[in-house]
C-alpha positions in Angstrom: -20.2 63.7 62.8 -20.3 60.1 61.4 -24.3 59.4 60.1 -25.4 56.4 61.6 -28.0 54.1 60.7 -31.7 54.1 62.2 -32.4 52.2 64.8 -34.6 50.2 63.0 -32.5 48.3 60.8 -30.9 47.3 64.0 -31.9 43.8 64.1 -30.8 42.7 60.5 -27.3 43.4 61.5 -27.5 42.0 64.8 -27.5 44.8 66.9 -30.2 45.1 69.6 -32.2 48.3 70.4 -30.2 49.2 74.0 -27.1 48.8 72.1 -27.5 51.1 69.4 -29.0 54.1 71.3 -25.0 53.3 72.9 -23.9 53.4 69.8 -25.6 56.8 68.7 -24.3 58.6 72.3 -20.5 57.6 71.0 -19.0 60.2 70.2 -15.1 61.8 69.3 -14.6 62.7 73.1 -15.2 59.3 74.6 -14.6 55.8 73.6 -17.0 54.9 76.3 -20.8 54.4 76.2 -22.4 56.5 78.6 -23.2 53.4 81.2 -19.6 52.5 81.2 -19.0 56.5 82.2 -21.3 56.2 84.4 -19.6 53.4 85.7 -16.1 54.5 86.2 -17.3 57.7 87.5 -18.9 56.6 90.4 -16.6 54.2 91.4 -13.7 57.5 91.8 -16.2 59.2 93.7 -17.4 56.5 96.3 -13.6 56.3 96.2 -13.4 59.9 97.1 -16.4 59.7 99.2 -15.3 56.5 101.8 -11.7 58.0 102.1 -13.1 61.6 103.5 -15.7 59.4 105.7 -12.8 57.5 107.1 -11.0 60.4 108.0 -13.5 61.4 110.1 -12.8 59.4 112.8 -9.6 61.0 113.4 -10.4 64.0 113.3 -8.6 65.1 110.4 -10.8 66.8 108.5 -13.5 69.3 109.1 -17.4 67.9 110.2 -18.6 70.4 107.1 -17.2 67.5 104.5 -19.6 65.4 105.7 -21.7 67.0 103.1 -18.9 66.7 100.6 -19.3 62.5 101.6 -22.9 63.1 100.5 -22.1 64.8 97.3 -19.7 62.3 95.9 -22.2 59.6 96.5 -25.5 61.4 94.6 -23.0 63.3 91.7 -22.1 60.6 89.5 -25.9 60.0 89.4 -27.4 63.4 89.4 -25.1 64.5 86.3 -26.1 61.3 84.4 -29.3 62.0 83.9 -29.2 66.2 84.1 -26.8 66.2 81.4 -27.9 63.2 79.6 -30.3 66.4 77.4 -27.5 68.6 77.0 -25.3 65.4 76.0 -27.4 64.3 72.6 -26.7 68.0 71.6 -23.3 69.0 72.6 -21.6 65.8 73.7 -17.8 66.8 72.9 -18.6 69.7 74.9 -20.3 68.2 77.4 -17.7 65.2 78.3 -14.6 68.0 78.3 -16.8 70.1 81.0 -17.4 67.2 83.1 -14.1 65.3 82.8 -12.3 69.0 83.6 -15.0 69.4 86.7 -13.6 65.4 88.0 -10.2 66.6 87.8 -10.6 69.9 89.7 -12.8 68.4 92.3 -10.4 65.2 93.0 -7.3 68.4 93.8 -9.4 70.1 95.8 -10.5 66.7 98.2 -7.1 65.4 97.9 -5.3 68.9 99.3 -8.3 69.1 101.7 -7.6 65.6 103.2 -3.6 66.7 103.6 -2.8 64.8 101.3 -2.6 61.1 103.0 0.3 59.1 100.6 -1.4 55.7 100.1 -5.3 56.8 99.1 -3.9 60.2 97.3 -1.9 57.3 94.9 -4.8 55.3 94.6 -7.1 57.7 94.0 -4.9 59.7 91.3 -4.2 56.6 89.5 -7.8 56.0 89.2 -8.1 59.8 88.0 -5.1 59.1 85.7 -6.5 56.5 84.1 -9.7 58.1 83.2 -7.7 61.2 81.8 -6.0 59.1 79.4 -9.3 57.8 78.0 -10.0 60.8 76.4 -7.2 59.9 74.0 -5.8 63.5 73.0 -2.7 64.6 74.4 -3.6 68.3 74.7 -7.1 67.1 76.9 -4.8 64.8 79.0 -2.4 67.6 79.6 -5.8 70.0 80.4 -6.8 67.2 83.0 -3.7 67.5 84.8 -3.9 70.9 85.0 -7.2 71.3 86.3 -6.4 68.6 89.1 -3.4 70.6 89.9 -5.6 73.8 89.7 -8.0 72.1 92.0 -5.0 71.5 94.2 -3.2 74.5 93.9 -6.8 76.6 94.9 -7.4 74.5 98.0 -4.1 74.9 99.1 -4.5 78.7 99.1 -7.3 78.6 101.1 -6.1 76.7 103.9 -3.1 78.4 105.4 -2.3 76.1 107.9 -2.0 73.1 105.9 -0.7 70.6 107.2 0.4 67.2 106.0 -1.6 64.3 107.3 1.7 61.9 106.3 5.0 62.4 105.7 5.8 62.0 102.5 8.2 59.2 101.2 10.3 60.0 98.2 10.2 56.0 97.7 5.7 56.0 97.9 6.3 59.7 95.6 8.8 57.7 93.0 6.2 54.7 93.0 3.2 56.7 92.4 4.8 58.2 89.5 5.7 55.2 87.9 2.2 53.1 88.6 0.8 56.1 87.0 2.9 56.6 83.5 2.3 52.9 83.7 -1.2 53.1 83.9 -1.5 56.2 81.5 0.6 54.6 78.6 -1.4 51.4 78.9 -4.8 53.2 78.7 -3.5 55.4 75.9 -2.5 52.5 73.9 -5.7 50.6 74.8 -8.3 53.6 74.3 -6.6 53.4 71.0 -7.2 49.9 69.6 -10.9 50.6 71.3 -11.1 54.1 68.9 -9.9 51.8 66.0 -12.7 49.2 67.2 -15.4 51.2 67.5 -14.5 53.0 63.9 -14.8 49.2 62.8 -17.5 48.7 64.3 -19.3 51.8 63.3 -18.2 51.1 59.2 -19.5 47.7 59.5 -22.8 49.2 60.9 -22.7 51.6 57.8 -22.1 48.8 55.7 -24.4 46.5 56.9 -26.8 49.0 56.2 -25.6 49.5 52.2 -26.3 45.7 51.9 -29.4 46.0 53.5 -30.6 48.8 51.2 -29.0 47.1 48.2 -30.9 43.6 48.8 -34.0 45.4 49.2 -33.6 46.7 45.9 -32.4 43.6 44.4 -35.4 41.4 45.7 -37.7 43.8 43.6 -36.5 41.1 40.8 -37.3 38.4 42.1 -40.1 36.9 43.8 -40.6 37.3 47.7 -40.7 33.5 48.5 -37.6 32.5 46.5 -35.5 36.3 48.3 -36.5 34.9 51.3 -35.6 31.2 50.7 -31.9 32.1 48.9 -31.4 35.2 52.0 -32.0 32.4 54.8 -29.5 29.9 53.1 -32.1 27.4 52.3 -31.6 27.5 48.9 -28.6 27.7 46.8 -28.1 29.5 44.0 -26.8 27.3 41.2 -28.0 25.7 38.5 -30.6 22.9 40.2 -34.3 21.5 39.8 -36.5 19.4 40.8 -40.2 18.0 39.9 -43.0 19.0 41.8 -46.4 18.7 41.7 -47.8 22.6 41.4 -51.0 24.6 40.8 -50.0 27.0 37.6 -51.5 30.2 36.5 -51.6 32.0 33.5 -53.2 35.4 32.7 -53.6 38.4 29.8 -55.6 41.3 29.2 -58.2 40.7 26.6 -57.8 43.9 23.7 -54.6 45.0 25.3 -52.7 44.8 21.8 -55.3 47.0 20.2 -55.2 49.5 23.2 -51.2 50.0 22.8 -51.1 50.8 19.4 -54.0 54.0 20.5 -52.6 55.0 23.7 -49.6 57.3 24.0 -45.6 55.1 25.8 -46.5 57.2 29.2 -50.7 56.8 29.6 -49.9 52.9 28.4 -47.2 52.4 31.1 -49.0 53.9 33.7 -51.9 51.9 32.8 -49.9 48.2 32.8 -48.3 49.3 36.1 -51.0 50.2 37.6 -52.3 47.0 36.4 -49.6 44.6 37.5 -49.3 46.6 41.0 -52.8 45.7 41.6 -52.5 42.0 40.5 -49.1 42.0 42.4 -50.5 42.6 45.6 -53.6 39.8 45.3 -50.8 37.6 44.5 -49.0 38.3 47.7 -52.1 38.1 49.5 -52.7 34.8 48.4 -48.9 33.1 48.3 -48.6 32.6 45.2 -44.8 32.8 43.5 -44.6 35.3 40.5 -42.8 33.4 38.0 -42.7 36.7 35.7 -44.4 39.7 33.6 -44.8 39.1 30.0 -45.9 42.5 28.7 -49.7 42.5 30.1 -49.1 38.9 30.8 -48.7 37.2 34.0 -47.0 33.4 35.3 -47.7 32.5 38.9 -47.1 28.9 40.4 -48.3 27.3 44.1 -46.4 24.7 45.7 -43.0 26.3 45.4 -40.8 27.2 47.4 -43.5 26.2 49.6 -46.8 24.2 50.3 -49.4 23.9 51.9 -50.3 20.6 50.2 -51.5 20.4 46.5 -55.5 21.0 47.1 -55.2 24.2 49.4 -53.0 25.5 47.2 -55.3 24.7 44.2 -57.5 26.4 46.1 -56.0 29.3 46.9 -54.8 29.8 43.3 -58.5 29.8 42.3 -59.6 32.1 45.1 -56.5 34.3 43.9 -58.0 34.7 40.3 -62.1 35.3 41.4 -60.2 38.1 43.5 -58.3 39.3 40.5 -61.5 39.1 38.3 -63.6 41.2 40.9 -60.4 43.9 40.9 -60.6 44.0 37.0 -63.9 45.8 37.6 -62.6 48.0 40.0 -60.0 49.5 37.6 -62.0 49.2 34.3 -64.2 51.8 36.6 -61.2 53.9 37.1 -59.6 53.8 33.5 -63.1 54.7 32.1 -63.1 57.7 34.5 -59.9 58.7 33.2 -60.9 58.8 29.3 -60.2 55.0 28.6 -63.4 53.8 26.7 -61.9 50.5 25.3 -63.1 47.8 27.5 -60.7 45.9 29.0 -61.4 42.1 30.4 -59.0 39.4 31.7 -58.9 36.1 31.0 -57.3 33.3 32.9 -55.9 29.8 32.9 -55.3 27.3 35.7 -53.7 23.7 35.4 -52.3 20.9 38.3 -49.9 18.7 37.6 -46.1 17.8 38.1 -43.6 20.5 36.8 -40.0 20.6 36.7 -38.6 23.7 38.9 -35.4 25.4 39.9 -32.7 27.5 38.6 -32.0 27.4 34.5 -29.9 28.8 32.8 -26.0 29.4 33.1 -23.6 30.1 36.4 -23.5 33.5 35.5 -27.3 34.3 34.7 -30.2 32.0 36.3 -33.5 32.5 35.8 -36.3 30.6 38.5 -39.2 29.1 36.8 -40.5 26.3 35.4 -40.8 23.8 32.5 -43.2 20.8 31.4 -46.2 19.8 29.3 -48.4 20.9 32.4 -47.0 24.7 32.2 -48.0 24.6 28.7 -51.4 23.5 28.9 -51.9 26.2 31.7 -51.1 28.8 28.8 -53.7 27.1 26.4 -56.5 27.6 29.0 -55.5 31.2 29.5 -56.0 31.4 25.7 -59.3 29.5 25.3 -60.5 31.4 27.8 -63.2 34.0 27.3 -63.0 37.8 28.3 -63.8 37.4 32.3 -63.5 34.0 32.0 -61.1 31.5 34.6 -60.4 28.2 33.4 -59.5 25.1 35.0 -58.7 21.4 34.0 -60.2 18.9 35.1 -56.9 18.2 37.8 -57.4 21.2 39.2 -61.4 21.3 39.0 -61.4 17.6 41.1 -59.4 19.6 44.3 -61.4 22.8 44.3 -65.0 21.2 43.2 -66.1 20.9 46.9 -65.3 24.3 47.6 -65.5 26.1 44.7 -68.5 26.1 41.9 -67.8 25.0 38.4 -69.0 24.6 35.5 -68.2 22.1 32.5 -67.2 23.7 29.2 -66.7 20.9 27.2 -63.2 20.6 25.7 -60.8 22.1 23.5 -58.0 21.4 21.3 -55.3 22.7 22.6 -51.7 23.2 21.1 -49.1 20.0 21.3 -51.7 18.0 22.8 -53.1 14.9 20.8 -56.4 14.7 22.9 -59.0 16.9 23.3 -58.8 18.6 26.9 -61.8 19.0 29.3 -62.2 22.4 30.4 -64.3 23.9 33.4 -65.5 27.2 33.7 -65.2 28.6 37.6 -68.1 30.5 38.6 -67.9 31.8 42.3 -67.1 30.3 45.8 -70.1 28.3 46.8 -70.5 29.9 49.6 -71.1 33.6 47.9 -74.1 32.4 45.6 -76.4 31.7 48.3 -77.0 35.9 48.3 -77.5 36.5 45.0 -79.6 33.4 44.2 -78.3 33.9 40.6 -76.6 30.2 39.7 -78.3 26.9 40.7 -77.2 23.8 40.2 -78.1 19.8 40.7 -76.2 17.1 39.7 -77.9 13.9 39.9 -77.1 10.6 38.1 -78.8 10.9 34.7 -79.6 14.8 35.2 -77.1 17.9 35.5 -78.2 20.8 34.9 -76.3 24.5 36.1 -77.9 28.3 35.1 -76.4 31.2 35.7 -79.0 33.9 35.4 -76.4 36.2 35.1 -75.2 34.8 32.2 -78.6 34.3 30.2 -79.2 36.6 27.4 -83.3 37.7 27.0 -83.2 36.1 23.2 -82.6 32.8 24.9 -85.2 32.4 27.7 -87.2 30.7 25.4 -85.0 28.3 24.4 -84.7 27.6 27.9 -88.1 26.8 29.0 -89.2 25.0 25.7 -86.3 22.6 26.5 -87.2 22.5 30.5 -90.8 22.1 29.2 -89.5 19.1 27.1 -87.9 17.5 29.9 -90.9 17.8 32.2 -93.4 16.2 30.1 -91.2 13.4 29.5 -90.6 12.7 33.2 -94.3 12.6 34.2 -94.6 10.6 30.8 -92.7 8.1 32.0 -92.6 5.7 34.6 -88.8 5.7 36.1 -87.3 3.1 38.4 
């Protein structure tokens, strides 16, 4: 038996649903589906059936084949569906038992009518015909033998058979070339059907190869830029273009130190289970893994495609608060599982315009990108503190409204002449209404942002001596 593929990678070759469960009841006795049997069937037997029912009127046969009229129309039916169990299981065995029952039946109606010359030609050229589907010599030759068997039985049992024509050596000669004629062209035609349906079937097979190989292929490569190169709306060849993109850079803080304690196998369970985790946010948020660099992680928004540069600034930002809260999640699980070295990630977000595309050479491309913007998303990441996400000030202008942050100042970062404001991202505004841990006001002359979460018990002081301060010099002072 040929293994076929499941039903349910159906539609990526193009195949719907009805016809693969035709497909899967093909089988070495039939070239036919089993509607198409069903098909030719019936139409011998309402063949079979209206010849006896016009006989009646002459008298010619007996009133007890009225029933046989009403057998020949419910059979082709009835055994469709009863055998259709049997069929899945056996169906070789099956389609010889009901092809050998046609052929005995149509000897037995045809010697039973007297054999009348014009409908008994008709009739065994249909029969002929669907003998010589079954392709095989020796089950052509078994047909013939159970129609003549059929015959031969139903003449026994009539002994006063009688003729219901005479019959014309020219209508004999006739019939028995109309039905080489018609067996030779079936034969030849079941045959380039056999060698269709084997094509068929191996580009099913092979459909399905490429289907399992692409799957495992697109593990390399991000899911947007698979999808875009799949669908043909991207070429693969050496090509960019400048975009304006939301770029993200991440690392785990102590992750050196932890590799050179842990054993190959705890380490790269622990990174995998890392990057899986990270992966899926990712997903979540459509963002485009650009790659993995050891603990290390590049994603980009805006590319392949956007959603316009502020909701995707924003989504990058939601992407990494989610990341941050997941950190927790596993620190919890690697503690419970013997790691005590605390492990905290930092992360870097920048906006600007980026070139983007395929680099590299024809015959090994690489899709990421490049520019001064990509860099300075990297020198965040490493500025940043353990738990810590930030943002420049082009990416902090789209997300402010949205999205609580925090000034930090600025840093000098590497290949930059000028220092670089940085901002620290707290939470989504609308999650700090709960917790009633951050406040903020920012008035012209006056900003100030806490984060109680944040203050250490050594500094309170501090604090309300320089709140104190600020107090006494606004009631101090009369302000226009």
């Amino acid at each position: 038996m040929i293994t076929r593929p499941s039903v349910n990678s159906a539609a990526t070759t193009g195949l719907d649903q009805n016809t693969t469960q035709e497909l899967e009841l093909f089988d070495d006795f039939t070239i036919l589906p089993i509607s198409a049997e069903f098909n030719s069937r019936s139409i011998v037997y309402l063949t079979l059936g209206g010849t006896l029912l016009s006989t009646l009127g002459y008298g010619s046969i007996s009133q007890f084949f009225v029933l046989i009229v009403g057998f020949c129309l419910a059979y082709p039916t009835l055994i469709r569906y009863l055998s259709l169990p049997l069929r899945r299981r056996y169906p070789k065995q099956i389609g010889y038992l009901l092809i050998l029952f046609d052929a005995l039946f149509i000897g037995i109606i045809l010697v039973a009518m007297g054999l009348p010359v014009m409908p008994s030609i008709f009739i065994l050229i249909m029969a002929n015909a669907s003998f010589i589907a079954i392709g095989q010599a020796l089950a052509y030759l078994l047909c013939l033998m159970s129609l003549g068997a059929g015959a031969g039985g139903m003449y026994l049992l009539l002994p006063d058979f009688e003729l219901t024509e005479p019959v014309l050596v020219t209508s004999l000669i006739a019939a028995l070339g109309t039905g080489l004629y018609v067996a030779t062209t079936a034969f030849y035609t079941n045959q380039s059907a056999r060698r269709l349906k084997a094509a068929r079937l191996e580009m099913y097979k092979q459909n399905e190869r490429y289907r399992t190989l692409s799957r495992k292929v697109s593990k390399y490569l991000s899911p947007q830029v698979w999808a875009n190169i799949f669908s043909g709306k991207q070429d693969v060849k050496l090509e960019t273009q400048r975009k304006q993109l939301v770029i993200f850079f991440s690392d785990i803080k102590g992750f050196s130190e932890l590799s050179e304690q842990m054993e190959a196998e705890a380490l790269t369970d622990l990174i995998n289970t890392y990057l899986t985790a990270m992966s899926r946010i990712v997903m979540k948020y459509g963002g485009t893994i650009d790659k993995f660099i050891g603990d290390a992680i590049m994603v980009f928004f805006g590319d392949p495609d956007t959603k316009g540069v502020k909701r995707d600034a924003e989504a990058c930002v939601a992407m990494a608060i989610e990341m941050r809260k997941q950190m927790k999640i596993l620190r919890q699980r690697w503690k419970a599982q013997g790691i005590q070295h605390p492990l905290e990630i930092r992360m870097g977000i920048n906006t600007g315009y980026c070139t983007v595309g395929n680099f590299g050479a024809e015959t090994r491309m690489d899709y990421t990108l490049l520019g001064k913007e990509v860099n300075l998303a990297s020198r965040l990441e490493s500025a940043a503190e353990p738990s810590e996400i930030l943002i420049s000030y082009e990416t902090f202008s789209l997300v402010q409204d949205r999205i609580l942050c925090t000034a930090k100042g600025q840093i000098k970062a590497k290949g930059f002449s000028r220092p670089i404001p940085v901002y620290q991202v707290v939470d989504f505004r609308r999650d700090l209404g709960a917790r009633r841990s951050f406040t903020e006001l920012d008035l012209d002359g006056f900003s100030v942002s806490v984060d109680m979460e944040k203050i250490k018990n050594y500094e309170k002081e501090k604090i309300i001596d320089a709140l104190e301060k600020i107090k006494k010099s606004l009631i101090g002072r009369d302000l226009n």
